[in-house]
C-alpha positions in Angstrom: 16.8 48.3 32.5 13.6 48.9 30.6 15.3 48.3 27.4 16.5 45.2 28.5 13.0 44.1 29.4 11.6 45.0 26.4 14.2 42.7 24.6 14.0 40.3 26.6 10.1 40.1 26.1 10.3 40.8 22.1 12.5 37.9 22.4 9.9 35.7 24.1 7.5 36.9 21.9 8.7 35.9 18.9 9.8 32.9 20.3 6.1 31.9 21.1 5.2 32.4 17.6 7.2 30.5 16.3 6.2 27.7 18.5 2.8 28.2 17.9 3.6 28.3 14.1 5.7 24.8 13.9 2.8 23.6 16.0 -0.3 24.9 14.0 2.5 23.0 10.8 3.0 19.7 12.8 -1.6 19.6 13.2 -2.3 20.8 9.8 -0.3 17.4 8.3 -1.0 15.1 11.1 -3.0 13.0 8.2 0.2 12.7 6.6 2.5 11.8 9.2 1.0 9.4 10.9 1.1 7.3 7.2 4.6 8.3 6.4 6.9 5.9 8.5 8.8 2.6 8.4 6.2 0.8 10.0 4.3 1.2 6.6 5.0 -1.6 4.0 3.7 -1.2 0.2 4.2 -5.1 -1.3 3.3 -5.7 -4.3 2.5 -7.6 -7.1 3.0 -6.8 -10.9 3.5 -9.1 -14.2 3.3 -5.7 -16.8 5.1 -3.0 -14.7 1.8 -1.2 -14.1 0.9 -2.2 -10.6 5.0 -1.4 -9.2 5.1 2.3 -10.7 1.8 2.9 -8.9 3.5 1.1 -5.8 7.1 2.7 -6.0 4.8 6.2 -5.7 2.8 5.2 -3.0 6.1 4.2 -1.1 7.5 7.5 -1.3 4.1 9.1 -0.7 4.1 6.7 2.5 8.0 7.0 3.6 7.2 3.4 3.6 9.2 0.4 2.5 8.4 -1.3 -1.2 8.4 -4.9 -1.7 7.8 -7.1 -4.3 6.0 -10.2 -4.7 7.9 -12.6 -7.3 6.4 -15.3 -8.4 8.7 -17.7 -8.5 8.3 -18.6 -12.7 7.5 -14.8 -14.0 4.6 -14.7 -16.3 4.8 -14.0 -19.9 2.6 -12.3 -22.5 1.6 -16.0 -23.4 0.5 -16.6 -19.5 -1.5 -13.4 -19.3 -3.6 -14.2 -22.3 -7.1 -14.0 -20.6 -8.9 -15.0 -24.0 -7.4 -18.3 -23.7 -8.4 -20.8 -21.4 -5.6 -22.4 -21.0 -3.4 -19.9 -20.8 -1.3 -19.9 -16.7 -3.3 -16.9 -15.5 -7.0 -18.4 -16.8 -6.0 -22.1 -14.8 -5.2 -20.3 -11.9 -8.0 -18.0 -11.8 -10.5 -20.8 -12.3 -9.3 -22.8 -9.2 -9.9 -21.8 -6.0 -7.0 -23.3 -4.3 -4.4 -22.5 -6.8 -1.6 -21.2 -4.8 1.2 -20.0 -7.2 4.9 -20.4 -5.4 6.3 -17.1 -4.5 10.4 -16.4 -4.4 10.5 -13.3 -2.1 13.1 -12.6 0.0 12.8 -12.8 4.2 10.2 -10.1 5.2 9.8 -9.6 8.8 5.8 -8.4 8.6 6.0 -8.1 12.5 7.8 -4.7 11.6 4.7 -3.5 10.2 1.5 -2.0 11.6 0.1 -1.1 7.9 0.3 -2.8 4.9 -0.4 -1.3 1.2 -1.1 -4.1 -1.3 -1.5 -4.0 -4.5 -1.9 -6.1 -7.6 -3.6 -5.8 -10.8 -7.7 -7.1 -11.1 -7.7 -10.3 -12.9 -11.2 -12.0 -13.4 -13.0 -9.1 -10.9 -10.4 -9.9 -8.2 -6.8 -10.8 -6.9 -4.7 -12.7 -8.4 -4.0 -16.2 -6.9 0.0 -15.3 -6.1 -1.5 -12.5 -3.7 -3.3 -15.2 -1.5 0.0 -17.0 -1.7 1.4 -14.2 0.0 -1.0 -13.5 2.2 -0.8 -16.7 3.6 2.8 -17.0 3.7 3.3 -14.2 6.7 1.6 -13.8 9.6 -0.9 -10.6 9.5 -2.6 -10.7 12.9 -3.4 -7.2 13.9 -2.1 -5.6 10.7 -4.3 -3.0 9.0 -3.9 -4.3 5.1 -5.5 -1.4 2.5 -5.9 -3.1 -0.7 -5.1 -0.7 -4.2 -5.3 -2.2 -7.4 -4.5 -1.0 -11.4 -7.1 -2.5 -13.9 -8.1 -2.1 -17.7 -11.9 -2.0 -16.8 -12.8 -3.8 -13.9 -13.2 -2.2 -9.8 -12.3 -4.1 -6.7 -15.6 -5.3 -6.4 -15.7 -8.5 -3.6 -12.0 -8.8 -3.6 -11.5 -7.4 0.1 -13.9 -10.3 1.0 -11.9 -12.4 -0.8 -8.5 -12.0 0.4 -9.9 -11.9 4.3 -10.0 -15.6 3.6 -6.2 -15.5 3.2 -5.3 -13.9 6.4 -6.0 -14.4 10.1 -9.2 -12.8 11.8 -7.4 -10.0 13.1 -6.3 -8.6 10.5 -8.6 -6.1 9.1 -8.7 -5.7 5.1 -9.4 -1.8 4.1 -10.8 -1.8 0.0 -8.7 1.1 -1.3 -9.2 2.1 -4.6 -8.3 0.9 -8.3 -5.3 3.4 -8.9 -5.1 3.9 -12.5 -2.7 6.2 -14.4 0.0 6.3 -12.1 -1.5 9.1 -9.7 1.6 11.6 -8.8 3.6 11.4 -5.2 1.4 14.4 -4.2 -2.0 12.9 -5.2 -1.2 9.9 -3.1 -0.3 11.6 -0.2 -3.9 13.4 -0.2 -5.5 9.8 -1.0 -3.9 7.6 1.9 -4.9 10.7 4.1 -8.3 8.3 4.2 -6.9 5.9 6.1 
């Protein structure tokens, strides 16, 4: 009878250990799991490739789903060239209501609770398709962290910016630039700030 007991409380034991274990696992990554869900979008938007291999990481730092914003005529090298000011990029950029057209597919944002977006700094800020974006869906009550990829410039005013674009209850977080294409891992320490 006494061996039994003592088996039976070994048992119990070792069973509370390992409860307490899974649950001391389950606190220590909270940070993480609370980002890493389907209710987290990463959009998008890239003319060079930079921008989307920082994204597709962040998805699967996230568990999140990627999308892409398209514009709807892609740029070329010849529409990028910042040095002339005439080029797509420079007309856009020096008017305030440009509003490039967009080709994305349906996106139900009401899916989302947090939205990663990122784009590459042109001119100290957003490009002029991410406002289009923006302004396309309906972001009330979303949580929006901006990330960008640059050359030389920071985020500076560009979370000002874009809360133009979007309704007042959406709240615009200023990430970071992102340069480099920071590893899976690094990202999952990073969105631990939000």
């Amino acid at each position: 009878m006494k061996k039994i007991l003592f088996i039976v409380l070994g048992i119990l034991i070792v069973s509370a250990g390992v409860v307490f274990a899974l649950q001391n696992k389950q606190t220590e990554n909270k940070g993480v799991t609370n980002m890493t869900n389907k209710n987290v979008l990463v959009a998008y938007f890239s003319a060079t490739g930079t921008t989307k291999r920082v994204a597709q990481n962040l998805a699967k730092a996230t568990g999140g789903d990627l999308y892409e914003i398209k514009p709807a005529k892609a740029y070329t090298s010849d529409d990028l060239n910042w040095h002339d000011e005439n080029s797509r990029s420079s007309v856009e950029m020096n008017d305030q209501k440009s509003r490039p057209e967009i080709t994305t597919g349906d996106l139900s944002i009401e899916n989302y609770d947090t939205i990663f977006l990122g784009f590459p700094i042109w001119w100290g800020t957003a490009p002029k398709v991410v406002h289009t974006f923006l302004e396309k869906y309906d972001f009330s009550g979303k949580k929006i962290i901006i990330f960008a990829t640059s050359g030389s410039s920071g985020l500076g005013n560009t979370a000002n910016t874009l809360k133009q674009s979007v309704s007042e209850t959406a709240t615009i977080i200023e990430g970071d630039v992102l340069n480099s294409n920071p590893p899976v891992e690094d990202l999952k320490q990073w969105i631990k700030k939000f």
